[in-house]
C-alpha positions as CSV (number, residue, x, y, z in Angstrom):
1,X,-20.3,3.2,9.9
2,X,-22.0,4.4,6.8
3,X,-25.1,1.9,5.7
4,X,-24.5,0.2,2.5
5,X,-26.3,1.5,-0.8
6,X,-28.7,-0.3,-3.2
7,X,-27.8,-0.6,-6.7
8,X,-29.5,2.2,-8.8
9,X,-32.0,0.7,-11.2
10,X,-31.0,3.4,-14.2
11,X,-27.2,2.6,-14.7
12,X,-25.9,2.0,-17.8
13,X,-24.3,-1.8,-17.2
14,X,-22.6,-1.2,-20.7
15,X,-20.7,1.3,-19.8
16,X,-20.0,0.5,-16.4
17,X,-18.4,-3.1,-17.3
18,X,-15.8,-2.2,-19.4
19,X,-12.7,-3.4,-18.2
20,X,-10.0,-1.8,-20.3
21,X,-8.0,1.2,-19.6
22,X,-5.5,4.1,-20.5
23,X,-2.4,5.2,-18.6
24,X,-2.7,9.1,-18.1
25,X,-0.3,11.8,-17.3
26,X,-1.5,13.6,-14.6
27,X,0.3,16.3,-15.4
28,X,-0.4,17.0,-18.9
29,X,-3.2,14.9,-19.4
30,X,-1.9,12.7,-22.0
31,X,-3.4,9.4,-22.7
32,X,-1.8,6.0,-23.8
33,X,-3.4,2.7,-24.2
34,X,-2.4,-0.1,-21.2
35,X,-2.4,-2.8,-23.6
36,X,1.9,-1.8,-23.8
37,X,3.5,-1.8,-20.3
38,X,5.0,1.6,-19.1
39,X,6.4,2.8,-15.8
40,X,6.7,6.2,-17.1
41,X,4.9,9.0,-19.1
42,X,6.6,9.1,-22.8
43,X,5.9,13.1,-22.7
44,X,7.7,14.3,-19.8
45,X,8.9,10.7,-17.4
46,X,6.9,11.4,-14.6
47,X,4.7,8.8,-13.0
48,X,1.5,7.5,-15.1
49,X,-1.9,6.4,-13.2
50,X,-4.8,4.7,-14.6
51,X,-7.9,6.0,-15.8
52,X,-10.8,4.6,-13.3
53,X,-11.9,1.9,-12.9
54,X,-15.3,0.1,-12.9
55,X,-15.4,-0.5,-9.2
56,X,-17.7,-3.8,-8.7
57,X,-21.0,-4.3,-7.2
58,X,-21.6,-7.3,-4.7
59,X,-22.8,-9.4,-7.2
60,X,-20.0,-9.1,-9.9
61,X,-17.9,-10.6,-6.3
62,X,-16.6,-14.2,-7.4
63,X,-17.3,-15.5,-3.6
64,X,-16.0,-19.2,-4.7
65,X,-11.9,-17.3,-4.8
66,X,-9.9,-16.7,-1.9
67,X,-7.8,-14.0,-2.9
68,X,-8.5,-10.4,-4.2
69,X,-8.8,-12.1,-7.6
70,X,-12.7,-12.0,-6.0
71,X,-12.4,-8.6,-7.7
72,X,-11.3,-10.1,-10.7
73,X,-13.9,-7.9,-12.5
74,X,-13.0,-4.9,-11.4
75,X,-9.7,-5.4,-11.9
76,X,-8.0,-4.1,-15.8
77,X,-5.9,-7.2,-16.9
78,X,-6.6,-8.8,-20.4
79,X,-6.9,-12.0,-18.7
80,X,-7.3,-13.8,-15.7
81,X,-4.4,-14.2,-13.9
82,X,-1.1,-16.1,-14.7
83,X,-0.7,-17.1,-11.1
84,X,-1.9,-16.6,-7.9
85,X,-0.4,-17.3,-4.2
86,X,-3.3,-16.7,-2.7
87,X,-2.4,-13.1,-2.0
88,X,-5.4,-11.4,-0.4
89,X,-8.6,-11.7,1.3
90,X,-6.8,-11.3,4.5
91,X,-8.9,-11.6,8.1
92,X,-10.1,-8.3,9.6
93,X,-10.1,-8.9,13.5
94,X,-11.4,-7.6,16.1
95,X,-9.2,-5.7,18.7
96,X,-9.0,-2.7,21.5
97,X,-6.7,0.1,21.8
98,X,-6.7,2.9,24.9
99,X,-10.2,1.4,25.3
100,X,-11.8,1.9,22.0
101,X,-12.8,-1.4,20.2
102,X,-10.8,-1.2,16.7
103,X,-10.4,-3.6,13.6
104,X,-7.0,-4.9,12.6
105,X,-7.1,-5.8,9.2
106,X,-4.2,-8.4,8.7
107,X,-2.0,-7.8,5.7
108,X,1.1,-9.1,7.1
109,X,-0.6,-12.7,6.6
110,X,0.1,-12.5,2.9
111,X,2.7,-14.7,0.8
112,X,6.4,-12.8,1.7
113,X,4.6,-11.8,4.9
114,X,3.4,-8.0,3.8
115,X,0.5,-6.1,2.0
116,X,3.5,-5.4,-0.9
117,X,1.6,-8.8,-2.0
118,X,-1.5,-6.7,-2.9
119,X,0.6,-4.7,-5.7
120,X,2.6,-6.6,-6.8
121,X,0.6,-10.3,-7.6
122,X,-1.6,-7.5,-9.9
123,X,1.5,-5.5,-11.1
124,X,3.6,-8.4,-12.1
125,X,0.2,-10.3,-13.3
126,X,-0.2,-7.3,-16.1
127,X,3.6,-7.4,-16.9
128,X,3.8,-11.0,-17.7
129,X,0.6,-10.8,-20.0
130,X,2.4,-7.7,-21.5
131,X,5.6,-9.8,-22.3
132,X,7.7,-8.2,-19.9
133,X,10.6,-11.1,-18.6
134,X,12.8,-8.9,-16.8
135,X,12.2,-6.1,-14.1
136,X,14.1,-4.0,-11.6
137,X,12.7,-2.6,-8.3
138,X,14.2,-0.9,-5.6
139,X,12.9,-1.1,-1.8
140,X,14.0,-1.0,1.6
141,X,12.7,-4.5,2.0
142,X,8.9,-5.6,2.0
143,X,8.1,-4.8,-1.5
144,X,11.7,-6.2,-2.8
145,X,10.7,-9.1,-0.8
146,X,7.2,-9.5,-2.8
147,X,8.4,-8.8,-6.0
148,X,11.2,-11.4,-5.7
149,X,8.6,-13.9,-4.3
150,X,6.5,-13.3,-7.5
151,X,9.0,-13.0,-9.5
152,X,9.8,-16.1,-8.9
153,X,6.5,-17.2,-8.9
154,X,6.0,-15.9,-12.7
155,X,9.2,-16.9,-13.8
156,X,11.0,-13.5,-14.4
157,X,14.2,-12.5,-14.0
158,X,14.7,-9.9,-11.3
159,X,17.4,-7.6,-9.5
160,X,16.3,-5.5,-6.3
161,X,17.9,-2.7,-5.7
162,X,17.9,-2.1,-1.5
163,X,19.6,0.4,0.9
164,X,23.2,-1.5,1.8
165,X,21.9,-1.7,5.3
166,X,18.4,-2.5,4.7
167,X,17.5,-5.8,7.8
168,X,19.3,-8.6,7.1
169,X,16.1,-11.2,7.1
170,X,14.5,-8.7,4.3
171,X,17.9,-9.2,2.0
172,X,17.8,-13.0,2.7
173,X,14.3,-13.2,1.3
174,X,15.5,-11.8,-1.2
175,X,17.9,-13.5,-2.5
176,X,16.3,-16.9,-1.5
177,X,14.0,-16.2,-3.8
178,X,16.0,-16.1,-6.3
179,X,16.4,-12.5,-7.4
180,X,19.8,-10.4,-7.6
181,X,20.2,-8.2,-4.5
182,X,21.9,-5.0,-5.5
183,X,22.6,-3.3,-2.1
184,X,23.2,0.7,-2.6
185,X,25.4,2.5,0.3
186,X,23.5,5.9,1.7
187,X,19.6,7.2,1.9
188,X,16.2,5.4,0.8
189,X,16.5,8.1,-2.0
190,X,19.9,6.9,-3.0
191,X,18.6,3.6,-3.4
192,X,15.7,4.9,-5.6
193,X,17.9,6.9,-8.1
194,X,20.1,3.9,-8.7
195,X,17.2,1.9,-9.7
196,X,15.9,5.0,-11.9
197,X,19.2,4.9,-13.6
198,X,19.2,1.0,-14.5
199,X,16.1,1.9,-15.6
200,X,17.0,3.2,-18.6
201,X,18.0,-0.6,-20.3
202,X,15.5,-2.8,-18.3
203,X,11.9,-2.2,-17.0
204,X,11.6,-0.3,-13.5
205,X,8.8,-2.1,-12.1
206,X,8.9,0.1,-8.9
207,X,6.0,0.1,-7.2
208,X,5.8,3.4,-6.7
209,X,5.9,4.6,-10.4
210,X,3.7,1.8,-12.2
211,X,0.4,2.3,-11.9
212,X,-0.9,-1.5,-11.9
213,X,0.3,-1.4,-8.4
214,X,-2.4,0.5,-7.2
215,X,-4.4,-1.4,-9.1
216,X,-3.8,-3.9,-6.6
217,X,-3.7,-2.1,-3.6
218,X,-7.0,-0.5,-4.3
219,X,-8.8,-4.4,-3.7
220,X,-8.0,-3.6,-0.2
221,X,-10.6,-1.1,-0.1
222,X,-13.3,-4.0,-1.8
223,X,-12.1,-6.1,0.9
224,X,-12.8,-3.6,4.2
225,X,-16.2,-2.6,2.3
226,X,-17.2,-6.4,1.4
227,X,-16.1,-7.7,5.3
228,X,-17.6,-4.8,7.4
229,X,-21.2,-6.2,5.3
230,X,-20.9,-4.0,2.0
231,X,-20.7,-0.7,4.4
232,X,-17.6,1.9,5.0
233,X,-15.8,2.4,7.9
234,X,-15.7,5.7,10.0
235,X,-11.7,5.5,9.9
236,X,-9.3,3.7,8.5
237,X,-5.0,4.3,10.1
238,X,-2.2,3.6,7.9
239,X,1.3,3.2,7.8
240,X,2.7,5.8,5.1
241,X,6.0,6.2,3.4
242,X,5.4,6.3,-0.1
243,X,1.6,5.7,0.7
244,X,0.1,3.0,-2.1
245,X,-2.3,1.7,0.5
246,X,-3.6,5.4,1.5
247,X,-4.0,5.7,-2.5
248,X,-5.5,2.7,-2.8
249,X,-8.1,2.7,-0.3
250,X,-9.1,6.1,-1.5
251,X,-9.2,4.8,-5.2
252,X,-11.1,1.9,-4.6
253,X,-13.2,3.6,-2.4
254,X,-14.0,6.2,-4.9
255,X,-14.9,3.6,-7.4
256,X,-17.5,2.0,-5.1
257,X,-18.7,5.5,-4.6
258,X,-19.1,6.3,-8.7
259,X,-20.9,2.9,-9.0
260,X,-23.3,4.0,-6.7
261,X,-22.8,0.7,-4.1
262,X,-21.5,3.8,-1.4
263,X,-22.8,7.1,-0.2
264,X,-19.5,8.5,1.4
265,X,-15.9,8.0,2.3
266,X,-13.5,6.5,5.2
267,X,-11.8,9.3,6.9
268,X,-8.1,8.1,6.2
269,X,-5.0,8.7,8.4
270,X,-1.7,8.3,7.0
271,X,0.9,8.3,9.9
272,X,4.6,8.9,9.2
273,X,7.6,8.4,11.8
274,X,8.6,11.9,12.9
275,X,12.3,10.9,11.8
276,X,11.7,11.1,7.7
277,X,8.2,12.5,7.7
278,X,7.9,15.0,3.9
279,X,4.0,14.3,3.8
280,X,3.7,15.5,7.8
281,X,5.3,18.6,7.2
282,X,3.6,19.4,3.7
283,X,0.6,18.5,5.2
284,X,0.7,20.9,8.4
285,X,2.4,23.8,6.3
286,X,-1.1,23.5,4.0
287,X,1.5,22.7,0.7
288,X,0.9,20.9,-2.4
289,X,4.3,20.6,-3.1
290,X,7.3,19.4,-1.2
291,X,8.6,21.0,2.0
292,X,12.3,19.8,2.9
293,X,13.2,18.0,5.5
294,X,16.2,16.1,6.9
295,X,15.3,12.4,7.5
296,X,17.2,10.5,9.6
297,X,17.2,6.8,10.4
298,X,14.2,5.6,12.3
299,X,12.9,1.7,13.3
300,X,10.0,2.1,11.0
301,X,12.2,1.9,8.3
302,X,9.9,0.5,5.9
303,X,8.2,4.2,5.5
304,X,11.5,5.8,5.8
305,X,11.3,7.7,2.3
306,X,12.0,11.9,2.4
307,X,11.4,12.4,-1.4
308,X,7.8,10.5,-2.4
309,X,6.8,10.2,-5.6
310,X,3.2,11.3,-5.2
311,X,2.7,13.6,-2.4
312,X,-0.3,15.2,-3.7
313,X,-2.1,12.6,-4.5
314,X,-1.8,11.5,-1.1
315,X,-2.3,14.4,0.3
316,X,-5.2,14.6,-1.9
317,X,-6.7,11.6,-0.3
318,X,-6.1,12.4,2.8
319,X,-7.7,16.1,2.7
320,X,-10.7,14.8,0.6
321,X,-11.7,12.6,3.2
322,X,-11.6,14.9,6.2
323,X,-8.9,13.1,7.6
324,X,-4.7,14.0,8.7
325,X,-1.3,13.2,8.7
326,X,0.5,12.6,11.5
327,X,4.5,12.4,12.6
328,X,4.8,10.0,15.7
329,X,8.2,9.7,17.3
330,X,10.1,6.7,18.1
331,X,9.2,6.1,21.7
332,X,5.8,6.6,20.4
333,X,6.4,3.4,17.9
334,X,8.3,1.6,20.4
335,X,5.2,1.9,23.1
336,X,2.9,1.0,20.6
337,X,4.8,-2.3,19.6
338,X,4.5,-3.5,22.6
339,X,0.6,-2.6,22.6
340,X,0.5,-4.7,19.3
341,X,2.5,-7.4,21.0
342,X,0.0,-8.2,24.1
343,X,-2.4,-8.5,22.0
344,X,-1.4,-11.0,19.8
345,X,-0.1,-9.6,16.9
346,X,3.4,-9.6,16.1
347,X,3.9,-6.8,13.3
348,X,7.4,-4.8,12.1
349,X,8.0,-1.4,13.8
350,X,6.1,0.2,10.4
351,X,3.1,-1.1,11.4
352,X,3.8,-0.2,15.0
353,X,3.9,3.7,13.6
354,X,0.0,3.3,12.7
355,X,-0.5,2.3,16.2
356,X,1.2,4.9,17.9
357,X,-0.8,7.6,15.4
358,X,-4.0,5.7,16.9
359,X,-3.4,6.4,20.3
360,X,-2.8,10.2,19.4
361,X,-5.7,10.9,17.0
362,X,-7.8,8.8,20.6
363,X,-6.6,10.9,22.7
364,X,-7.2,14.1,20.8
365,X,-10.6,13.3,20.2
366,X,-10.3,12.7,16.2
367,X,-11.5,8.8,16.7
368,X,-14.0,8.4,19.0
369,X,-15.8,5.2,20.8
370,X,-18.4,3.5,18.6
371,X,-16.6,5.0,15.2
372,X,-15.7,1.7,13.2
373,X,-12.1,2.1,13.2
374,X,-9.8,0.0,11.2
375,X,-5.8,-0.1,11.0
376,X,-3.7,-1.7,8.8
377,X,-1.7,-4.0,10.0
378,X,1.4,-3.8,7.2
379,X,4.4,-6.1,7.7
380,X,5.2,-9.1,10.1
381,X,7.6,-8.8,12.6
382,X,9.5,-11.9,11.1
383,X,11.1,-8.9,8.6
384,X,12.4,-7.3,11.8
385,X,13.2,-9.2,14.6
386,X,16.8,-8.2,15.6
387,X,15.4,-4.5,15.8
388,X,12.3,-5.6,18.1
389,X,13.9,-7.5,20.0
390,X,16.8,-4.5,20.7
391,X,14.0,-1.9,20.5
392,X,11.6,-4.4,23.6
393,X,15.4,-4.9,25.2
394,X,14.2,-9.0,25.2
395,X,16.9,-11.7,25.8
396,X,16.9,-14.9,24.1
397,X,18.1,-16.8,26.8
């Protein structure tokens, strides 16, 4: 585990607190000011980021808040936050897998039960202070699930767009919240470009296009480096479908690194299910670009996606830090739910994926004994339990 840094005496504070920022193209480079709310880039539509961030140093942490709002500083709103659930700040436990002590960082303990919460309390935070009252989303369940729940939360009128046969508890949560379910027959894809479409009259806050969702997801990274004593894991194993949280970590840790609080970076492993797997097979043909594949259904369907929106700037993240994608099957995920399950932890099949991409990168040597290893522990097994409980053949009588 890499030792934590002392602050440089030389550094321009000026310069380094200034919370405002620009959307960018990453394509063309184009800049617009974040003070209006966009999803897409006014030049060509693609996908806008952010321009970074301050990152924070541990004395900017507001220790008194339980919540990522701890980070409020580092964090590009134009005020503190409308509301708050509490979303955040989740416990980082300790646990063993194939005989290697790991951590298991908790997001599925989080308001509608996954680290969607991260996102979308920041996301949805920024649109209301923008004016924003109505918003669209599509998802194959967890982050239709949060955005409903702070949708309701913030008082804004919301329709989900989610695959027709998305898990039933998912759709419930949904709609108990309050939102419009708008179920779309065929793929994850399908879903995705129906949502695109409605697009065009109301805002698309889909997470995976507007970029103050990864301004939440990166406070995952303050949290792992401000609960491992201000120092960075060796490795950190994640769930990937559209990958926000292997984005995150690697923004947020890069911002820690350019305020000089960090030496290095976590190794980070995005693990896909070998059933609808495009950043596995870009990744081991060495592209940039998409390679296609033909996804079929799998149980981790919360990171069944064949078409992401940013595949290289995940696979960015995931090259820069020395670390790999993997494609586990299902009888991998399957095995590894029930590891998750005797110890304690009952987590959605998605989550079991990270798991099973744990025991392979053990047994191939990649993670080794007395490496501080941390996986991400995504959604709650609440979301799914008709498919655990078929997938562990349990009886309820």
């Amino acid at each position: 585990m890499s030792k934590p840094l002392r602050r440089p005496r030389n550094r321009n504070i000026f310069a380094i607190m200034r919370n405002d920022a620009d959307y960018v193209n990453p394509r063309t480079g184009r800049r617009w000011p974040a003070d209006r709310a966009l999803w897409r880039a006014p030049d060509d539509h693609g996908y806008v980021n952010l321009t970074p961030g301050p990152g924070i140093e541990p004395r900017e942490i507001d220790t008194a808040e339980r919540s990522l709002w701890r980070y409020g500083k580092a964090l590009r709103l134009s005020a503190t936050p409308v509301r708050t659930l509490g979303e955040g700040w989740t416990p980082l436990l300790d646990g063993e897998w194939n005989g290697v002590r790991v951590r298991m960082k908790a997001e599925f303990l989080m308001p509608s039960g996954s680290f969607k919460d991260r996102g979308t309390a920041v996301m949805l935070n920024y649109l209301k202070q923008c004016g924003v009252t109505q918003i669209i989303e599509d998802s194959s369940g967890n982050a239709g699930a949060s955005v409903a729940t702070y949708g309701a939360a913030l008082g804004f009128d919301s329709r989900i767009f989610v695959p027709a046969n998305a898990p039933a508890p998912k759709r419930y949560q949904i709609a108990a919240m309050g939102a419009e379910v708008v179920p779309v027959a065929g793929t994850r894809d399908d879903v995705a470009k129906a949502a695109l479409a409605a697009g065009e009259t109301q805002f698309y806050a889909g997470h995976n296009h507007q970029a103050y969702f990864l301004e939440g997801t990166k406070t995952l990274a303050f949290e792992l480096w401000e609960q491992l004593g201000f120092a960075v894991p060796d490795n950190i194993v994640i769930p990937c479908g559209q990958g926000s949280n292997v984005m995150g970590c690697h923004i947020g840790f890069r911002e820690l690194r350019e305020r000089g609080v960090i030496a290095s970076l976590p190794r980070l492993f995005a693990i896909q299910a070998a059933n609808a797997a495009p950043y596995y097979a870009a990744y081991a043909a060495g592209s940039d670009a998409p390679v296609e594949i033909v996804a079929i259904p799998t149980i981790a369907d919360g990171i069944a996606s064949a078409r992401p929106i940013r595949l290289r700037e995940v696979l960015d993240a995931v090259r820069a830090t020395a670390g790999t994608c993997l494609a586990v099957t299902e009888d991998e995920i399957v095995e590894a739910l029930h590891g998750f399950t005797k110890q304690g932890f009952f987590v959605e099949p998605t989550t079991a994926a990270a798991g099973a991409g744990l025991s392979r990168l053990i047994a191939g040597g990649a993670i080794a004994p007395g490496e501080t290893t941390v996986v991400i522990l995504t959604g709650s097994g609440l979301k799914a339990v008709d498919q655990i409980g078929s997938a562990l053949g349990l009886r309820s009588t």
